[in-house]
N, C-alpha and C positions, 0 to 999 in steps of 0.2 A: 296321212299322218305327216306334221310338219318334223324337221328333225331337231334335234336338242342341241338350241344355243351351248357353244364354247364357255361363256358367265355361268352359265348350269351345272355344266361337267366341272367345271374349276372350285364352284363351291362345293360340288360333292367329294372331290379329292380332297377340299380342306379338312370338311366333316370327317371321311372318313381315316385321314391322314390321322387328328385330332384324337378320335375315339381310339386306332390302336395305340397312340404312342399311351395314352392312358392306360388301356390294358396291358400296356408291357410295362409302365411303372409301376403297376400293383404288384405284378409279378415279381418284378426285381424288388421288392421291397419284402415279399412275400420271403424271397429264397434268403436276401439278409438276414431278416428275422429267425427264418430257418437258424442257419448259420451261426448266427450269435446264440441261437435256445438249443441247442446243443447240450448235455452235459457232458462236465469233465474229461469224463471215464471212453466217450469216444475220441479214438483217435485223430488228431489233426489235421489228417489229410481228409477225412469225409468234413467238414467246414470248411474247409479250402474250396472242395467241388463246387460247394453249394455259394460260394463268394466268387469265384471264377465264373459261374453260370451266369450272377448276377451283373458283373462287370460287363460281361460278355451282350446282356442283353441291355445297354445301352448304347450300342453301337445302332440299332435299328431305329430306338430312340430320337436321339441324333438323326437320323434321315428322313423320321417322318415330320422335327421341326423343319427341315430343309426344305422340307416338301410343303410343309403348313405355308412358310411364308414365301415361297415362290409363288404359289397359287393364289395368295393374298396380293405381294406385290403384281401381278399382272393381272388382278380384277379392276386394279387403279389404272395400270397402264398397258392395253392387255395388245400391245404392237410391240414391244420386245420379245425375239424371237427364242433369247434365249434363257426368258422363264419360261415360254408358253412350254418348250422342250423340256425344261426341267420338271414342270409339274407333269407333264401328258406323259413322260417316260419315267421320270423318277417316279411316282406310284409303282409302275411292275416291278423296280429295282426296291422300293419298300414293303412291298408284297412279297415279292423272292427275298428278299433277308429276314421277314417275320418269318418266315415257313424254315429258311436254312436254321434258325435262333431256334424254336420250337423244336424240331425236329433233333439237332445236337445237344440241345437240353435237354429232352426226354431220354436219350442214347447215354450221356455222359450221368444224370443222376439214376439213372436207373439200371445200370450196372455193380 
């Protein structure tokens, strides 16, 4: 079994980078929506939660574009050491903040 070209993993990081930062915008869009269809009669502080959750979950966001296009630019130019680092480790650091996001968002609205 040959082993898996570097161009292989890099465009699987992209894909995969791609596909969560999508499912964390539905999400956030999701909890906005929440937030704003609220009625009146509930207190302001539960719309807050659910606007905070959402804010909160572009932070990870944000990482997995980071991620998209490090592994992009170094499919072009792929002898900079310091995309090939950014994609190969930023994936687990955009994996551990999906899971930290999820995990505190579950805890914080479901209290």
């Amino acid at each position: 079994m040959e082993p898996v070209r570097e161009s292989e993993i890099a465009i699987a990081v992209l894909g995969a980078s791609a596909a969560l930062a999508a499912v964390l915008l539905v999400f956030v869009g999701l909890l906005f929506a929440r937030a704003d269809s609220l009625p009146s009669a509930v207190p302001d502080s539960v719309g807050r939660k659910f606007r905070v959750a959402a804010m909160w979950g572009l932070v990870p966001v944000v990482i997995c574009a980071i991620i998209m296009l490090a592994s992009y630019e170094w499919l072009y130019c792929p002898h900079p050491n310091l995309l090939h680092a950014a994609w190969r480790y930023g994936f687990w650091v955009e994996t551990a903040a999906f899971v930290v996001y999820a995990v505190s968002t579950v805890w914080l609205l479901g209290r």
